[in-house]
FITOR-383596 format. One record per atom (N, C-alpha, C): x, y, z; residue in three letters. Coordinates in steps of 0.02 Angstrom, whole numbers, plus 50000, padded with zeros to 5 digits. Layout:
// FITOR-383596
XYZALA
...
//
This chain:
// FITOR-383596
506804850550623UNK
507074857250621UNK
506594861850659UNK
506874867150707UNK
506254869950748UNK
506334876150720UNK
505644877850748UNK
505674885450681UNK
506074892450715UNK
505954896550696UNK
506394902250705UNK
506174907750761UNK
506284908750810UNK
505884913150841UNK
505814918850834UNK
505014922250838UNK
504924926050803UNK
505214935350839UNK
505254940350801UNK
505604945050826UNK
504934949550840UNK
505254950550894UNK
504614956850939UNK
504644963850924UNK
504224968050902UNK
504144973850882UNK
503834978950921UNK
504084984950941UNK
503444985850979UNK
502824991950918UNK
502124993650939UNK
501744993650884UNK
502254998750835UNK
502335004350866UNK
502625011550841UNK
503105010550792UNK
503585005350796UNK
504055002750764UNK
503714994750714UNK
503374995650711UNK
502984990450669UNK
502654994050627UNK
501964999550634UNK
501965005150602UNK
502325009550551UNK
502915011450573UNK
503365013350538UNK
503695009850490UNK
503985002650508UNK
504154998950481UNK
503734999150397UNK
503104998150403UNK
502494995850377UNK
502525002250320UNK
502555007550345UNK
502655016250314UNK
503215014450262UNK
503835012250294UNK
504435013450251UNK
504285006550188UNK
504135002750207UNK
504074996250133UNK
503445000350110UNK
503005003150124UNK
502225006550059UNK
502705011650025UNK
503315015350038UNK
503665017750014UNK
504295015549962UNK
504395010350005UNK
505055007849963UNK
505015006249897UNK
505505007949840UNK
505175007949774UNK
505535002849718UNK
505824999049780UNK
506144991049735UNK
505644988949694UNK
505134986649733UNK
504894981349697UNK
504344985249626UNK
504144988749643UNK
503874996349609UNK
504314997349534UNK
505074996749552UNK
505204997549480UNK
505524989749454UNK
505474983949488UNK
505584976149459UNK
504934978349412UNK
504424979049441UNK
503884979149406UNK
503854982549331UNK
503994988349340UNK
503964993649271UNK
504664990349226UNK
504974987449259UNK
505614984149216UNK
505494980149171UNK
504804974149211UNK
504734967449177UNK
504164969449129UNK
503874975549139UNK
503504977249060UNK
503974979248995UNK
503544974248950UNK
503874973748888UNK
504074981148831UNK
504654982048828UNK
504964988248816UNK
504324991048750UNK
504004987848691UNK
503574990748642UNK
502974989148655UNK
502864994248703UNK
501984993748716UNK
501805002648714UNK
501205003848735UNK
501035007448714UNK
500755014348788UNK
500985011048839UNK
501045011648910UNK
501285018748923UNK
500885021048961UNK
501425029648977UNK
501585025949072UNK
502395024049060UNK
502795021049117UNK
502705024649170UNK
502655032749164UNK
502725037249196UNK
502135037549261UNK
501325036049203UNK
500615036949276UNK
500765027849297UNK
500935024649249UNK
501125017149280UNK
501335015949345UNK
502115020449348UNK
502355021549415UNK
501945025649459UNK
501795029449445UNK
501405033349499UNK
500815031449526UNK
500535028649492UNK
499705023249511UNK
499965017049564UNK
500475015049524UNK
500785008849562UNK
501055010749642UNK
501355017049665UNK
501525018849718UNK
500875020649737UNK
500445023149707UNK
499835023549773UNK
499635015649802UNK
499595013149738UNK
499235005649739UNK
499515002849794UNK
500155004649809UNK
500495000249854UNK
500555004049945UNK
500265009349936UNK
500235012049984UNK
499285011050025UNK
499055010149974UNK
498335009249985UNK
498345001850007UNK
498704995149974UNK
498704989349988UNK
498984988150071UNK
499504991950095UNK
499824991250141UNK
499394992150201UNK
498914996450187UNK
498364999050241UNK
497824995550245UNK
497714988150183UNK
497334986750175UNK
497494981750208UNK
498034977550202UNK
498364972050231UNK
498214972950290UNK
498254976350313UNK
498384979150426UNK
497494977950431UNK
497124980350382UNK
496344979250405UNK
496264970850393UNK
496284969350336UNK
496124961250310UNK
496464955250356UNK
497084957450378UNK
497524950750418UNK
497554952150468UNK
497284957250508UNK
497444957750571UNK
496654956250611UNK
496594953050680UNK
496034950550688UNK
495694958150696UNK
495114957850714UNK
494784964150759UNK
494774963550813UNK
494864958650863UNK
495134955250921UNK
495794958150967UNK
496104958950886UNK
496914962250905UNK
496854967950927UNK
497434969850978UNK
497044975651035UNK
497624982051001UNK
498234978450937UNK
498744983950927UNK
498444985350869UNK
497914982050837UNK
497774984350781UNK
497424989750744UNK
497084993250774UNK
496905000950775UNK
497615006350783UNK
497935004850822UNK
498505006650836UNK
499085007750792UNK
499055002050780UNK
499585000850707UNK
499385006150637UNK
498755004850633UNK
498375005750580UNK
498625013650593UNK
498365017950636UNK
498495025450666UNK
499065025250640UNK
499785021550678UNK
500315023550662UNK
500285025250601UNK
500545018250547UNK
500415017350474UNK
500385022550441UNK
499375027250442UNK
499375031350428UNK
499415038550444UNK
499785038950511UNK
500155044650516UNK
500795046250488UNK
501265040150484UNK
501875041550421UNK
501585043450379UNK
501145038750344UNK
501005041650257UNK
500825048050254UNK
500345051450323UNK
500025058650317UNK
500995062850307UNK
501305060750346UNK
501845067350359UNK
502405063550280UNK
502195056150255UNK
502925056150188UNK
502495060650151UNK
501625059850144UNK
501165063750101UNK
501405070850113UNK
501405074150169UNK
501655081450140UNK
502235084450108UNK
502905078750123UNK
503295079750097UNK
503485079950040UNK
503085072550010UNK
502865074849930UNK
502365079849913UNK
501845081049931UNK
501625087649913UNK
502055095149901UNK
502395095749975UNK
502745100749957UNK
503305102249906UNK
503765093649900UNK
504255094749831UNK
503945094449802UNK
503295094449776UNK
503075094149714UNK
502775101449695UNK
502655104049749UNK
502455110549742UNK
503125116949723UNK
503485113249757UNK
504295117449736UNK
504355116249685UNK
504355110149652UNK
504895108449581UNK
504415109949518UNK
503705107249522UNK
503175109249484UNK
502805118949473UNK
502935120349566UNK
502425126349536UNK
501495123649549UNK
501575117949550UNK
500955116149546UNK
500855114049627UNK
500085115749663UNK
500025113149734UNK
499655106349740UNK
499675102249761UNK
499525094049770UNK
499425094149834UNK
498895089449840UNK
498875086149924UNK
498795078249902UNK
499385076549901UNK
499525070049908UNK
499155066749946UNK
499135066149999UNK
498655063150043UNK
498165061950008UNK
497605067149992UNK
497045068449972UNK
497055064249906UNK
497495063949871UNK
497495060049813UNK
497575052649833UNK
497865049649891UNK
497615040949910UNK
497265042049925UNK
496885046849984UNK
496155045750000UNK
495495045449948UNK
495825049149890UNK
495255048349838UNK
495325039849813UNK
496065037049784UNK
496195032549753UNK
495865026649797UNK
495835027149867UNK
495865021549896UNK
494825023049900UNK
494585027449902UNK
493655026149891UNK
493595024949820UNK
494035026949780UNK
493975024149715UNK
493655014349722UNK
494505013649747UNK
494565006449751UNK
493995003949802UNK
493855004249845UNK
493325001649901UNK
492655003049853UNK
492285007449823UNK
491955007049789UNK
491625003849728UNK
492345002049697UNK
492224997249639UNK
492244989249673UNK
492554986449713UNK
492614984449757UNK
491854982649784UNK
491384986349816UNK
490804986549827UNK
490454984249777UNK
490434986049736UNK
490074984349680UNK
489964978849649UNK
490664974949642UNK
490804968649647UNK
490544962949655UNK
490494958049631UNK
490074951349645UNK
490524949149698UNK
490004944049741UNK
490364942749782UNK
491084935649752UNK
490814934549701UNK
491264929649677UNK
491824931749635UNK
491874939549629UNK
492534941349595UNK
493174939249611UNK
493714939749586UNK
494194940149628UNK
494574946249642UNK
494774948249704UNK
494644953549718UNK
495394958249671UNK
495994953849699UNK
496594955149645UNK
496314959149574UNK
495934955149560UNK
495744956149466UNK
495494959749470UNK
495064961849503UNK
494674969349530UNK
494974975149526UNK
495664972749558UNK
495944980149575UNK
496374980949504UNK
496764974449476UNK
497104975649425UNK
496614979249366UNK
496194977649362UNK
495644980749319UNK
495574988149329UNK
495634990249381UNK
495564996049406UNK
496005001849380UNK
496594998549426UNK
497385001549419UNK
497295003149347UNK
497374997049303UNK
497295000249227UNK
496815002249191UNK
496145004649203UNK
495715010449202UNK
496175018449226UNK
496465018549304UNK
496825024449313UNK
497295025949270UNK
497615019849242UNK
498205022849198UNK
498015023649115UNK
497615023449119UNK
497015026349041UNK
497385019948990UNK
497355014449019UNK
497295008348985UNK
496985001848982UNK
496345004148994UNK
495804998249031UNK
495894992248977UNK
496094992748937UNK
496004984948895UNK
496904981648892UNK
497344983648924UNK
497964984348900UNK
498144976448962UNK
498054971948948UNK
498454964448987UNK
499044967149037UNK
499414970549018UNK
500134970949030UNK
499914975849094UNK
499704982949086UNK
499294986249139UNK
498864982649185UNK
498484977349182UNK
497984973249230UNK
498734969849269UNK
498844966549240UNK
499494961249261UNK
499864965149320UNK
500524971649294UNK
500544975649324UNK
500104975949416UNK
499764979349400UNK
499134982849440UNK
498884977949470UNK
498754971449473UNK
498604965749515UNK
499424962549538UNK
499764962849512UNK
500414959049530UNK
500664962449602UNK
500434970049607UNK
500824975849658UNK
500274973949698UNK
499504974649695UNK
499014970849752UNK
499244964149781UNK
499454957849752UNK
499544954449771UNK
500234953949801UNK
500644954549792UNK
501274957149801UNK
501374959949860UNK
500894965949872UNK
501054968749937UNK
500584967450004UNK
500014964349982UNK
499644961350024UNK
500054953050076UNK
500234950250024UNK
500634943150039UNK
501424946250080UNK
501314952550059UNK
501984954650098UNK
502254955850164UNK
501524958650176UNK
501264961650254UNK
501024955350270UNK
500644950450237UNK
500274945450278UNK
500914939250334UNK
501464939850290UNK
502194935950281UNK
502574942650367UNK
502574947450344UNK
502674952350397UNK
502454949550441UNK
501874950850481UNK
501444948550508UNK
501634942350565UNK
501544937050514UNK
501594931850526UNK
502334928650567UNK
502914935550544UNK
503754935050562UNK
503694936950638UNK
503164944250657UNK
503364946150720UNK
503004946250779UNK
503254947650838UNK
502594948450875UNK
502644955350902UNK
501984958350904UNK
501664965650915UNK
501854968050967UNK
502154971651005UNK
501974973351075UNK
501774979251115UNK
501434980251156UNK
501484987751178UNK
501874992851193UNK
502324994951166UNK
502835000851225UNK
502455002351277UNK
502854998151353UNK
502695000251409UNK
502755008351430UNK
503395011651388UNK
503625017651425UNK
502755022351402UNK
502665021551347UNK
502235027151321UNK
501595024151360UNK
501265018651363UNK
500825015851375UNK
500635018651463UNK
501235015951499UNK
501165018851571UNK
501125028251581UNK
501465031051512UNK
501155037151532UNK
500335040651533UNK
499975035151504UNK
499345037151472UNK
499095037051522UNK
//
């Protein structure tokens, strides 16, 4: 059986691509579903930890699986987080409408994600790094001893890391000539 050939992207549209799944919130609520209905869990920072988690993983994936070799991979990475900067204001600002209250979203992954790189640092080198973060995640959601919260919170690391790595692996990168020849 010969394998499938793979589909060509060019970076901008790989980027984006990459933007819209750290967003997409399927798998985000499989997750909050398959926690067990009598626990003691506030569902609510669950979900919301979990969408950073997965927006921080997505950016993490593009650093960890992509070589440094790779000449789109700075590139990508730019794209990536230029969606999240412009979905980030958009949530800031509905949230500033519907709340009353002002947020910089952004500013809140950029904290979450030195959170994570920090503890991370700290780290033996023989941790595993998953368990790390699930540990983490449920520290943010003010349930550091809670199984169901670690589980959670490592399931969305792993989950969305293997997701992008699987991405990845489906397409091939390419330059947009049009933009490229204008530079």
């Amino acid at each position: 059986m010969g394998q499938a050939e793979k589909q060509s992207l060019h970076v901008e549209k790989f980027g984006e691509n990459l933007s819209l799944f750290a967003i997409n919130r399927d798998d985000l609520k499989e997750l909050i579903n398959s926690i067990p209905k009598n626990n003691n869990l506030n569902l609510t920072t669950i979900e919301y930890e979990l969408q950073i988690l997965k927006i921080i993983s997505v950016g993490w994936a593009i650093s960890f699986y992509m070589p440094e070799t790779d000449k789109n991979k700075k590139k990508i990475s730019q794209v990536y987080w230029s969606y999240i900067r412009d979905i980030s204001k958009n949530i800031s600002n509905l949230t500033g409408v519907t709340t009353g209250q002002e947020i910089d979203y952004f500013e809140v992954l950029k904290q979450r994600l030195d959170l994570y790189v920090n503890v991370l640092q700290k780290a033996e080198n023989s941790a595993n790094i998953s368990t790390i973060i699930g540990l983490n995640f449920a520290k943010l959601c003010n349930s550091p001893e809670d199984a169901m919260a670690i589980l959670t919170g490592t399931k969305m690391f792993t989950f969305t890391i293997g997701g992008i790595k699987e991405y990845l692996d489906a397409v091939n990168i390419i330059e947009n000539k049009e933009k490229h020849d204008e530079n």
